[in-house]
C-alpha positions as CSV (number, residue, x, y, z in Angstrom):
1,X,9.2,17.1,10.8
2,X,6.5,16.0,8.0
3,X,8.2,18.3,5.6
4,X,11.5,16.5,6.7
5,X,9.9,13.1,5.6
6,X,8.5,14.5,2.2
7,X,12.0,15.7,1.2
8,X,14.0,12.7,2.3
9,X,11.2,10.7,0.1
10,X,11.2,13.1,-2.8
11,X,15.3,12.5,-2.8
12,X,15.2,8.8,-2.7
13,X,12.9,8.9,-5.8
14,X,14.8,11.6,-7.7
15,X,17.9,9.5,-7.2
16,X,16.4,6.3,-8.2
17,X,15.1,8.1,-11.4
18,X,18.9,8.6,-12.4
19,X,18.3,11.7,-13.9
20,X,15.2,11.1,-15.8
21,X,11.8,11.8,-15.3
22,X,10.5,10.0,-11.9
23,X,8.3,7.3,-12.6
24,X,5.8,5.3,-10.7
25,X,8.3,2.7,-9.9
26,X,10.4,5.4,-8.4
27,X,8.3,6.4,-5.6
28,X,6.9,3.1,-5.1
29,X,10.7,1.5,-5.0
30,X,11.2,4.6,-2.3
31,X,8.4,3.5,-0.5
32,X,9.8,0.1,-0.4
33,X,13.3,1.1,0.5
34,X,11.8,3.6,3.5
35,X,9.1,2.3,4.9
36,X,10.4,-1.1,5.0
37,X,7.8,-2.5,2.6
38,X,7.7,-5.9,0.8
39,X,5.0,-5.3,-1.9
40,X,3.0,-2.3,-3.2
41,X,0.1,-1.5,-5.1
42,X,-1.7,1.2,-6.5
43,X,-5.1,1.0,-7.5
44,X,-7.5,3.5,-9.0
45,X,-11.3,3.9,-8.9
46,X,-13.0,5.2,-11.6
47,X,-16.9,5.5,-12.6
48,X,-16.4,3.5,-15.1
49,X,-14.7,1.0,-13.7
50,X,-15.3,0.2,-10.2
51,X,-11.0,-0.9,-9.3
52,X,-8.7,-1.0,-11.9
53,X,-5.0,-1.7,-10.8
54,X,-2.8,0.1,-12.4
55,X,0.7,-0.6,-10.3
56,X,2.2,-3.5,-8.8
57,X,5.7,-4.2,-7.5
58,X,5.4,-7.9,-8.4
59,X,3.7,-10.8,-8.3
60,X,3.0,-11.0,-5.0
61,X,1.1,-7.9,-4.7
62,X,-0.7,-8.6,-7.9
63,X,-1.9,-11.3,-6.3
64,X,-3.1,-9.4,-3.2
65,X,-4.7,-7.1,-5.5
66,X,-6.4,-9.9,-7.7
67,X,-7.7,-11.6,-4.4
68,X,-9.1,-8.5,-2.9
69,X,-10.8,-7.4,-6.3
70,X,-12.3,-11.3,-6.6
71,X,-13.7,-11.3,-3.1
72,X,-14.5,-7.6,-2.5
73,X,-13.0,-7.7,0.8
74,X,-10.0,-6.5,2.7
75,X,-8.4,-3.4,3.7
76,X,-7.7,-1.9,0.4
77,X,-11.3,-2.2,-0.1
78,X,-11.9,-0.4,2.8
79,X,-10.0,2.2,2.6
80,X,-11.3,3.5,-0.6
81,X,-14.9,3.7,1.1
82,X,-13.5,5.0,4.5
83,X,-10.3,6.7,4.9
84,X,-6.7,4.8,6.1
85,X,-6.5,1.3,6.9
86,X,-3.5,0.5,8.9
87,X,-3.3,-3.1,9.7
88,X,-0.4,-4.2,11.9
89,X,-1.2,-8.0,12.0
90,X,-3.7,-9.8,10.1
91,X,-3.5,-12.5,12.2
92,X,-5.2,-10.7,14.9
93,X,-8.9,-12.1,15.4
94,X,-10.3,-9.2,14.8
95,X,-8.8,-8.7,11.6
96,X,-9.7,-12.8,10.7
97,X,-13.7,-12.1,11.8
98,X,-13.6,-9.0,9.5
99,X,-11.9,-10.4,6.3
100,X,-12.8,-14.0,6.8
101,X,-10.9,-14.5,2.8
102,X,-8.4,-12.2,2.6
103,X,-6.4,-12.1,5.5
104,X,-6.3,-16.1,5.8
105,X,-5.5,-15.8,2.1
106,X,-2.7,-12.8,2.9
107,X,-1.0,-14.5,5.3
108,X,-0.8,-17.7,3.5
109,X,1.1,-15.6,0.9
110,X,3.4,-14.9,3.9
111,X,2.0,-11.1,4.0
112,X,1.1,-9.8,8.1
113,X,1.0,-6.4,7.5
114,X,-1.0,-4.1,5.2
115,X,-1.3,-0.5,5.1
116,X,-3.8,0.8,2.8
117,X,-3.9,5.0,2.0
118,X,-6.7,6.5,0.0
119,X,-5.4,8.4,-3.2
120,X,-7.4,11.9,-3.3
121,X,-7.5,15.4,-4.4
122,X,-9.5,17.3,-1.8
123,X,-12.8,15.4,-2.0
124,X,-12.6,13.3,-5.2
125,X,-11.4,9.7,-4.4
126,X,-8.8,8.3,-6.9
127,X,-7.6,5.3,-5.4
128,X,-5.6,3.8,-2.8
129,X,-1.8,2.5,-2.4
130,X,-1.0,-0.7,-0.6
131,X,1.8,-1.3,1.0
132,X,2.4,-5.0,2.2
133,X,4.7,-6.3,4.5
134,X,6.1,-10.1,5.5
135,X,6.6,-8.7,8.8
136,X,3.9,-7.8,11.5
137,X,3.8,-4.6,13.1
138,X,3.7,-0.6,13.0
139,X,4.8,0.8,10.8
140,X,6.9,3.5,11.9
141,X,7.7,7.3,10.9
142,X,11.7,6.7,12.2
143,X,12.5,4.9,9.0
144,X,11.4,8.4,7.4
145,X,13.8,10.4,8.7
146,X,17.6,11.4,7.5
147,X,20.3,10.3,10.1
């Protein structure tokens, strides 16, 4: 089944690179068009440089990204340090107490979901992807899958 997803995403970017090399924005536009996505970033960590980002779909996650860099806080912050951070619904309280700036901030910006996934190579750390989403909620492996 995994392998199953990993092909039908390595499709989607091959045939949004129209015969060229694939590019960042062709996986993260086949992230957007498979996971049901809004915004994505990518952002690396380096010695020198504590975050740096180096991809964003648009403004709006720039802006996400700029806000979580200027505060320090969020899941993309998190999930550098500790693994996945999968968050269904800012709004929750939980999720308010934790982030008291950026998830007030986020959902202002009409973004309710985030999913943050650490970028690694066995046990160096290189970064993270965020993936934002307008809509609350899972995000689910169905929209992965070829029908």
């Amino acid at each position: 089944m995994i392998m199953d997803r990993k092909m039908r995403l390595w499709s989607v970017v091959v045939e949004l690179a129209h015969g060229r090399t694939a590019t960042i924005d062709n996986v993260v536009a086949a992230m957007l068009t498979l996971a049901g996505i809004d915004a994505a970033a990518i952002v690396v960590t380096l010695t020198t440089t504590p975050r740096e980002t180096l991809y964003t779909s648009d403004g709006l996650a720039d802006a996400l990204e700029d806000l979580a860099l200027t505060i320090g806080e969020g899941p993309s912050t998190e999930a550098i340090a500790n693994g996945p951070s999968l968050i269904a619904d800012l709004d929750d309280a939980q999720f308010l107490t934790r982030w008291p700036a950026f998830a007030p901030a986020a959902i202002r910006c009409g973004i309710h979901a985030v999913f943050a996934l650490p970028l690694r190579v066995g046990g160096v750390r290189l970064g993270v992807m965020d993936l934002y989403r307008r809509a609350p909620g899972l995000w689910r492996a169905s929209r992965w899958q070829t029908h």
